[in-house]
VOGU-3710 file (C-alpha; in Angstrom, 3 decimals, decimal comma):
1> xxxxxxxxxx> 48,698/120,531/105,990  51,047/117,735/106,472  50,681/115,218/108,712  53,390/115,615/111,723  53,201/111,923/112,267  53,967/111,136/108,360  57,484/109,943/107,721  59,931/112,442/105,606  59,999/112,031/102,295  62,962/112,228/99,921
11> xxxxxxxxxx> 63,954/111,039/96,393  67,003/108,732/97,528  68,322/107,567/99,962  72,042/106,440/100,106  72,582/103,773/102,687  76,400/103,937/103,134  79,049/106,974/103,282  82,246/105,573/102,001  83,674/106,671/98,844  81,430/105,838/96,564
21> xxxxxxxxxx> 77,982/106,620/98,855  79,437/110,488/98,923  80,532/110,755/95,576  76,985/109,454/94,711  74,829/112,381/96,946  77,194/114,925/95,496  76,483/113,874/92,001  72,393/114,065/93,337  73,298/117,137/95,101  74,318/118,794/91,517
31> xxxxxxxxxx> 71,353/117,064/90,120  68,812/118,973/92,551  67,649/115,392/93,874  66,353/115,085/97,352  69,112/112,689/99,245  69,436/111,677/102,655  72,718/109,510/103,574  72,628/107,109/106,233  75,920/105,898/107,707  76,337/103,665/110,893
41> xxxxxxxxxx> 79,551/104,850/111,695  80,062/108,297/114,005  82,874/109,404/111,638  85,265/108,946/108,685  87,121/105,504/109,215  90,480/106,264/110,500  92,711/103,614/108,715  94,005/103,322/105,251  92,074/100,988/102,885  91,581/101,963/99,443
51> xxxxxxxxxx> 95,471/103,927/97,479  94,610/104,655/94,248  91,981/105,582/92,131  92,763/106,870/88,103  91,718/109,900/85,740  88,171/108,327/85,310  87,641/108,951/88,723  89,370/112,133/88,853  87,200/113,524/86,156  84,002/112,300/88,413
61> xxxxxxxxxx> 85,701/114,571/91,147  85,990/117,531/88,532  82,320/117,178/87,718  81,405/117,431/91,551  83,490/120,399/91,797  85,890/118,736/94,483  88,845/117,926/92,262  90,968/120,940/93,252  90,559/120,141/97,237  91,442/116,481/96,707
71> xxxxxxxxxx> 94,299/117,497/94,615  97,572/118,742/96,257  96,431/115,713/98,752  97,680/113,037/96,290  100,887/112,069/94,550  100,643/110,781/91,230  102,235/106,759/90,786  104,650/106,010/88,104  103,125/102,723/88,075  103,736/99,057/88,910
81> xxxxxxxxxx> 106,717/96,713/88,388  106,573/93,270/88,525  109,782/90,740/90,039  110,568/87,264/90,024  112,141/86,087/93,113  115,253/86,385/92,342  114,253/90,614/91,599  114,376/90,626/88,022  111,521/92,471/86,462  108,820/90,151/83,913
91> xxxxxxxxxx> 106,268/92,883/84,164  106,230/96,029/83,218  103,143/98,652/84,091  104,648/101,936/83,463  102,184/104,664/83,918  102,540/107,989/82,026  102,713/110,916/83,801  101,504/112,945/81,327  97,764/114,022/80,784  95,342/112,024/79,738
101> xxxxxxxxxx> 92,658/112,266/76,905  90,409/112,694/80,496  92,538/115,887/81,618  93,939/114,130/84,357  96,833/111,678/85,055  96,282/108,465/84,889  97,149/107,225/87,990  96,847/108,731/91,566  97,572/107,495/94,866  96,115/108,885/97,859
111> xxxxxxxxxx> 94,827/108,177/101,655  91,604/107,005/102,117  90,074/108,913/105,096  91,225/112,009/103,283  89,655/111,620/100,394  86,394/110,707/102,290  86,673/114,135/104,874  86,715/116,130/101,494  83,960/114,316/99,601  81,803/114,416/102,672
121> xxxxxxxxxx> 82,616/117,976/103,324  81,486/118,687/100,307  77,479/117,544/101,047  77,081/120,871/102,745  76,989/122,396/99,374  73,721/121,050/99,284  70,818/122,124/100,763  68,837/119,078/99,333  71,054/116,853/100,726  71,129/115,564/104,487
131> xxxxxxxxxx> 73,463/113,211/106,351  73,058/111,053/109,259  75,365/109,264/111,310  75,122/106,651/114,020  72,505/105,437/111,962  72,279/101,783/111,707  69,175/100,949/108,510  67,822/97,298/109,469  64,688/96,705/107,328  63,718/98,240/103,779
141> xxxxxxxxxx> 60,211/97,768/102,161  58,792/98,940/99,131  55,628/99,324/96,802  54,437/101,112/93,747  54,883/104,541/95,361  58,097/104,543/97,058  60,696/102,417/99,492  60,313/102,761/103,340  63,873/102,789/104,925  63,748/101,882/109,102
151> xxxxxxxxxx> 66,783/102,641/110,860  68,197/102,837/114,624  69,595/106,220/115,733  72,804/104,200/117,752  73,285/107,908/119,649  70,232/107,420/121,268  68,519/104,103/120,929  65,643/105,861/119,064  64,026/104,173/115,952  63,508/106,369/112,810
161> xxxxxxxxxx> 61,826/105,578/109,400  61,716/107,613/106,125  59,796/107,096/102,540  61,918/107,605/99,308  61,678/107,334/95,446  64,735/104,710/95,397  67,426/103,381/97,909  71,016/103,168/97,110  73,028/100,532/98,640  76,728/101,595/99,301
171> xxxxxxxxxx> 77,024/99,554/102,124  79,520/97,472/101,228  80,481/93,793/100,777  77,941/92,517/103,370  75,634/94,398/101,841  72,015/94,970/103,711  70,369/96,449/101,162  71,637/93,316/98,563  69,910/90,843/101,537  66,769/92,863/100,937
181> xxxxxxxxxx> 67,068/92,697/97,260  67,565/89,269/97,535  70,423/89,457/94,912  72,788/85,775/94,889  76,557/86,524/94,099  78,201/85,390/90,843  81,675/83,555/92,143  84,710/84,498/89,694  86,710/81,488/91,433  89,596/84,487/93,439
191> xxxxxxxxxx> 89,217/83,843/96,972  92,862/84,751/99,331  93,783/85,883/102,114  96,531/88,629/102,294  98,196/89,858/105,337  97,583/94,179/104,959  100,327/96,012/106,521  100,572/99,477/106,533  102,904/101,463/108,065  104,548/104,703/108,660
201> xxxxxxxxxx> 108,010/105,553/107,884  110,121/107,211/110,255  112,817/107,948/108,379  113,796/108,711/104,411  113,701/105,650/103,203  114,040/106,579/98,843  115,334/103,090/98,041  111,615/101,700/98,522  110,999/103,617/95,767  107,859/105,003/94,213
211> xxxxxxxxxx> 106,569/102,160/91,980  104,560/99,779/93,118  105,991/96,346/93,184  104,684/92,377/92,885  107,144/90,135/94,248  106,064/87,375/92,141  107,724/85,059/94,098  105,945/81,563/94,613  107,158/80,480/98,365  105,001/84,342/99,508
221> xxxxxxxxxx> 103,851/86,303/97,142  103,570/90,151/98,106  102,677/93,537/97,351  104,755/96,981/98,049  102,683/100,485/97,769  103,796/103,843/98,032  101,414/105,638/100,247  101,033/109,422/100,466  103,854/111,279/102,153  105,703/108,466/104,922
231> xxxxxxxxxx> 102,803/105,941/104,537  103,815/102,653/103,116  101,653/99,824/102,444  102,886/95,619/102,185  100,360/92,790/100,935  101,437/89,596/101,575  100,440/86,024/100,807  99,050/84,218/103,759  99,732/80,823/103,505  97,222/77,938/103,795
241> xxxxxxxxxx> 98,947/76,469/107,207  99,259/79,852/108,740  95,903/80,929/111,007  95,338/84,994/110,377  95,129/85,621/113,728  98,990/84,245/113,668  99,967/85,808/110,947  98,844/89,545/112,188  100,851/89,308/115,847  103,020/92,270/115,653
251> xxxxxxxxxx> 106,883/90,063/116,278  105,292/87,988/113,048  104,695/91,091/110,812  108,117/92,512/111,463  110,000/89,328/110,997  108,035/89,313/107,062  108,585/93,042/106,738  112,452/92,309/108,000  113,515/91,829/103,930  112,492/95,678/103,222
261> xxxxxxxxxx> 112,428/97,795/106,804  112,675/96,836/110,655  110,905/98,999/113,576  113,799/101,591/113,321  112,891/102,809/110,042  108,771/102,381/110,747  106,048/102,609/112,611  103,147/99,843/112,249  99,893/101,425/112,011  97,695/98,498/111,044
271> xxxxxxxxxx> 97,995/94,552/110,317  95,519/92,691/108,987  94,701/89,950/107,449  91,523/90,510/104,384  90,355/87,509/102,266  90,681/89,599/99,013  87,449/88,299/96,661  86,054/88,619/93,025  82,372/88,658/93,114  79,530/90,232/90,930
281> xxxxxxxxxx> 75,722/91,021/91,882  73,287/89,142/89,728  70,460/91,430/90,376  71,620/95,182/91,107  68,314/96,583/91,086  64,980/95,618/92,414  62,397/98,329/91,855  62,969/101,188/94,026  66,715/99,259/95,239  69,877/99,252/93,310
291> xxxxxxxxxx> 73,145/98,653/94,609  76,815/100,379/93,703  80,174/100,061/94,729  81,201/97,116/97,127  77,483/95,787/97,557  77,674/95,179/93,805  80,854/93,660/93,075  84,453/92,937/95,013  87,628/92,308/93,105  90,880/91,858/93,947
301> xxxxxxxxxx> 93,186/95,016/94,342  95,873/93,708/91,721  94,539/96,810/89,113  93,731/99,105/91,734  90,412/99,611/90,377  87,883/98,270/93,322  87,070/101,939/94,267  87,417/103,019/91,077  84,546/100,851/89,805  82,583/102,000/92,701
311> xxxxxxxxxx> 82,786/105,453/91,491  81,903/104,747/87,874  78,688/103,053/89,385  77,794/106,711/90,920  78,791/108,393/87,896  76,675/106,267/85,513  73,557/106,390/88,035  73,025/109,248/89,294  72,130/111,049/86,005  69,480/108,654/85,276
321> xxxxxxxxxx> 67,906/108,779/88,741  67,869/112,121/88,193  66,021/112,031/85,148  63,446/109,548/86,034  62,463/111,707/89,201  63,399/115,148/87,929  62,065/115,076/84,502  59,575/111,954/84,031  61,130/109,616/82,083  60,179/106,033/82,416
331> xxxxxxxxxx> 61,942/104,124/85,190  62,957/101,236/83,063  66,119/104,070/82,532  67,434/102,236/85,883  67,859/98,282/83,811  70,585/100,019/81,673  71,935/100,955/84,592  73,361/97,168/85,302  73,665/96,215/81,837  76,458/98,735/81,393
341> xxxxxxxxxx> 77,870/99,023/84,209  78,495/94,906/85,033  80,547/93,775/81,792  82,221/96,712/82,466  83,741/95,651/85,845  83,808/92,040/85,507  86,162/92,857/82,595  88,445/94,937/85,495  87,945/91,875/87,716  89,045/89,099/85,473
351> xxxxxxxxxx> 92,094/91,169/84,277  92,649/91,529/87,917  92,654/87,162/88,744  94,588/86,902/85,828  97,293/89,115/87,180  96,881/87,724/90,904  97,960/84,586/88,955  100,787/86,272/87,729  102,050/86,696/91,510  101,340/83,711/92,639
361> xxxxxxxxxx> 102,986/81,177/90,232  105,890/80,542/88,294  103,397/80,023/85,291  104,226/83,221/84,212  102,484/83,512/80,644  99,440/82,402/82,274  98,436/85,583/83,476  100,125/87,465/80,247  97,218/87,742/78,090  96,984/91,827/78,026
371> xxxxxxxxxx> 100,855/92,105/77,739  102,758/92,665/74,582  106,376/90,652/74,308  109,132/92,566/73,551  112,876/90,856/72,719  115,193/90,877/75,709  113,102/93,099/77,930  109,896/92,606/80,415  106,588/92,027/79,164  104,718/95,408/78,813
381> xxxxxxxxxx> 101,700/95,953/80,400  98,824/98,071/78,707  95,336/97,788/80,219  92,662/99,477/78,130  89,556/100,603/79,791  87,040/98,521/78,832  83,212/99,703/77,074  79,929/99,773/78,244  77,590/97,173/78,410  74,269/97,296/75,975
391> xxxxxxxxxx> 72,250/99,635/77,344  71,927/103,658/75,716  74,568/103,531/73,598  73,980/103,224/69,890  76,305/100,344/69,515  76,295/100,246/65,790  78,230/103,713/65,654  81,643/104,268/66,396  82,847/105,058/69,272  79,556/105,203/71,045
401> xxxxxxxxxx> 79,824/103,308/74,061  83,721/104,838/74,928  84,863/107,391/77,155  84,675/110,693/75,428  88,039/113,068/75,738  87,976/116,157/77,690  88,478/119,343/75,517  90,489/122,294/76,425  88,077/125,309/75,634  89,772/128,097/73,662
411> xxxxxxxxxx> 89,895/130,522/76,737  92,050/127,823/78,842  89,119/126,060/80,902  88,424/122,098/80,581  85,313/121,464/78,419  83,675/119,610/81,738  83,273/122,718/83,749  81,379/124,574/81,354  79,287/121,361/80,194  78,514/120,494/83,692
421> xxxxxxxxxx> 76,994/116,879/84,608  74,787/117,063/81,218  74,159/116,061/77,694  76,339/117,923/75,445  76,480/117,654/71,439  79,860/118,026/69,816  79,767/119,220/66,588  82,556/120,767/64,194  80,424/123,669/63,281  77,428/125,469/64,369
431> xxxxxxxxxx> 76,853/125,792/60,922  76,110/121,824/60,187  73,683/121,685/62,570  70,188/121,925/61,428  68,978/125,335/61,839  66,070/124,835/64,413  68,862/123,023/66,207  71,075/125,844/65,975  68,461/128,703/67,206  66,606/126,948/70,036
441> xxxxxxxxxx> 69,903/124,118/70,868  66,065/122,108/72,016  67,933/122,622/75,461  70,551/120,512/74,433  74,189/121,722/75,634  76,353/122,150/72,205  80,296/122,337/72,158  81,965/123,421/68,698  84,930/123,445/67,020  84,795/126,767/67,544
451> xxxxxxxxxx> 85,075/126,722/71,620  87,701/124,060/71,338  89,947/123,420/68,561  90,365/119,478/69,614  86,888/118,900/68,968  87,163/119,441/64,959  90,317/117,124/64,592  88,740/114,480/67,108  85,643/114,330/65,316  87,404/113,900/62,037
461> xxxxxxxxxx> 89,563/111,614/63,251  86,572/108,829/64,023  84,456/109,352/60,546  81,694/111,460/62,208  80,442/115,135/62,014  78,948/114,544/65,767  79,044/113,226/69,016  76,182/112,737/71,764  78,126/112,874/75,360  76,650/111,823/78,441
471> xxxxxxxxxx> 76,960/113,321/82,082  79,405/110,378/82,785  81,091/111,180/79,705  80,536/108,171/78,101  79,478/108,391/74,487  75,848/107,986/73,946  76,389/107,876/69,937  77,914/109,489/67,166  76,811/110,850/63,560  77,891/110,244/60,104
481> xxxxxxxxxx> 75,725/112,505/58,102  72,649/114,565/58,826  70,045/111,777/58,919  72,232/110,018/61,609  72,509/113,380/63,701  68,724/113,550/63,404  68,180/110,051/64,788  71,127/111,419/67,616  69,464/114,471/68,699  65,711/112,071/68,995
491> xxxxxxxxxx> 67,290/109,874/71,188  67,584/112,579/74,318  64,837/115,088/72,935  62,421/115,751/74,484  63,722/114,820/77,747  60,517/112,244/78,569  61,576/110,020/76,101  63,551/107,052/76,518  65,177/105,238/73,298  64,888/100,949/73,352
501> xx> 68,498/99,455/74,326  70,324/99,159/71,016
//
């Protein structure tokens, strides 16, 4: 009989219930892991702060089953221009708006506290999953068995404390659960502050237009977003002489938003003034504590990609949480966790100074490095997404390491919804698999040729008969011949065991 006085007990807990925190528990929730969510706050924070987020992130939405409710509440972003100061363009980020190899387009612009309201929503789907609000976590401890998490109830002044497997820290740039890990900061040298001003329109107002733009204009720098139906978002430069508190007096905002609208065309919803940062973790885990999302790295919102890095984190740890408390493979899963996932963003983060360079001096090649020149015509942008880290992919085979494409099966449905957030081996043919393979699939989820006629052609394409996909969709490794599929198929069967970083 338990004892009544005995703490609860679950597998994680997620400290934090932003983007990233939610996305995380639903991910658990599909996983059947045991998740409590703490959150200080009473409710969804009411004011814009993250816009965009890309088909990456989309696809993690698909996988939670969430995509089709966050959706029609989105518009999809041509992309971003960049202008001198006298308005001619030297950048140009053009976005597609076609699919991408992910299913999705690749770049989405939405409103953060609706995005939240669904992704929280969603946690009811889950039995195994709890959340708390008005709960404020001020000490974490931890030994071989399990972390203890102590928290204030702020509704009534009542101290609670619960036991779990690991804590996840999504709580953000000041981080609590970093202090406890102890984790310094690597600086990447971007530290400015930018007045925020977002705003809502109160009448048409289609010569904004629906690209983003950089004013690259040395005297103030600034930033012009497309919101979601009449929002409207401004960065701009604050400059050294200028305090913030200044800067964000309402008669000062409209006399810098005076070059694009005045109070008759909008309303101001929020000015502020954010010291915009690039920062990585140096320790993201410590035993039963990791950290994702803000807590684990900040960069500045030039790519858009702040969020979206938070939700990669979930994406790439929740499946191994899962299998180190679901199925019993060796914790030491968790170190690849950091070791991908950190070149990753720094890469995102450096691309991002080097462009913050690019609107904020006349040095314009400076911050060209991932454009290509073209005669008489702006610079064209293309930013490629970069790899993992070492960690489980079989770096000496290609592709592994990438972002696998999403397949349309042959009766219309995306290959992700029937795979699910699993393992899956693509293969042209059932027949080139080895039989034993083929009869018991050694509970391995298997996608042919003959459920999607991409797969065949993709394979083909990259020199291999097969590919090893993980739940985040990232390519675990590929095979060239039979011995190499072998070696594949060893490296996630039997679940327990857990192949040496390559």
């Amino acid at each position: 009989m338990q004892d009544k006085s005995a703490p609860e007990e679950f597998d994680v807990v997620i400290v934090g219930r932003g983007p990233v925190g939610a996305t995380l528990a639903n991910l658990l929730g599909l996983c059947g892991v045991r998740t409590l969510v703490l959150d200080r706050e009473a409710r969804t924070h009411h004011l814009p702060r993250a816009v965009h987020f890309d088909d990456e992130c989309m696809r993690v939405f698909q996988t939670i089953g969430l995509a089709d409710a966050i959706l029609p509440q989105t518009i999809l972003s041509p992309g971003m221009l960049f202008l001198d100061a006298d308005g001619r363009m030297l950048l140009d980020w053009s976005r597609p708006q076609t699919l991408t190899p992910m299913g999705w387009n690749l770049s989405y612009r939405f409103h953060q506290p609706d995005l939240e309201d669904v992704l929280i929503g969603g946690l009811s789907r889950w039995p195994h999953v709890t959340l708390r609000s008005r709960c404020d976590v001020f000490a974490l401890d931890q030994d071989e068995t399990g972390a203890r998490v102590r928290y204030e109830d702020l509704s009534n002044g009542q101290l609670g404390e619960v036991r779990a497997g690991y804590v996840i820290g999504c709580d953000g740039a000041r981080s609590l659960v970093r202090r406890f890990i102890g984790s310094g900061m690597e600086d990447l040298g971007f530290h400015e502050r930018w007045l925020v001003i977002d705003v809502l329109l109160k009448r048409e107002r289609d010569d904004l237009g629906d690209y983003s733009l950089q004013h690259c204009d040395p005297r103030r720098p600034a930033t012009y977003v497309r919101g979601t139906g009449t929002r409207r978002r401004w960065e701009i430069t604050v400059l050294p002489d200028e305090t913030s508190q200044e800067v964000a007096q309402p008669a000062r905002v409209w006399e810098l938003l005076s070059r694009w609208v005045t109070p008759d065309d909008a309303e101001l919803e929020r000015a502020a003034v954010y010291t915009f940062h690039s920062v990585i973790a140096q320790q993201w885990r410590s035993e039963r504590l990791l950290l994702a999302g803000d807590s684990a790295h900040q960069t500045p919102p030039f790519l858009g990609q702040g969020m979206c890095a938070g939700i990669r984190d979930a994406a790439n740890l929740a499946w191994k949480l899962a299998a180190v408390i679901r199925e019993g493979v060796a914790p030491d899963l968790l170190d690849t966790y950091q070791s991908e996932r950190q070149p990753h963003v720094r890469e995102f983060i450096e691309l991002a100074i080097r462009l913050g360079g690019v609107i904020n001096t006349k040095a314009i090649e400076a911050g060209l490095a991932a454009g290509q020149a073209r005669e008489n015509a702006p610079v064209k942008l293309e930013v490629k997404k970069p790899l993992l880290g070492p960690g489980l992919a079989l770096g000496d085979l290609p592709v592994a390491g990438h972002l696998a494409p999403q397949f349309i099966l042959s009766d219309g449905a995306r290959s992700d919804d029937q795979i699910g957030y699993r393992h899956v081996l693509l293969v042209e043919s059932a027949a080139k698999l080895p039989s034993h393979l083929a009869h018991s699939q050694a509970g391995l989820d298997i996608l042919t040729g003959d459920d999607a006629e991409g797969i065949g052609p993709w394979l083909r394409e990259h020199g291999v008969i097969a590919a090893l996909v993980r739940p985040d969709r990232y390519i675990r490794g590929t095979a060239r011949n039979e011995i190499e599929l072998g070696r594949l198929i060893a490296a996630i069967t039997p679940p327990t065991h857990v192949p040496s970083a390559a």
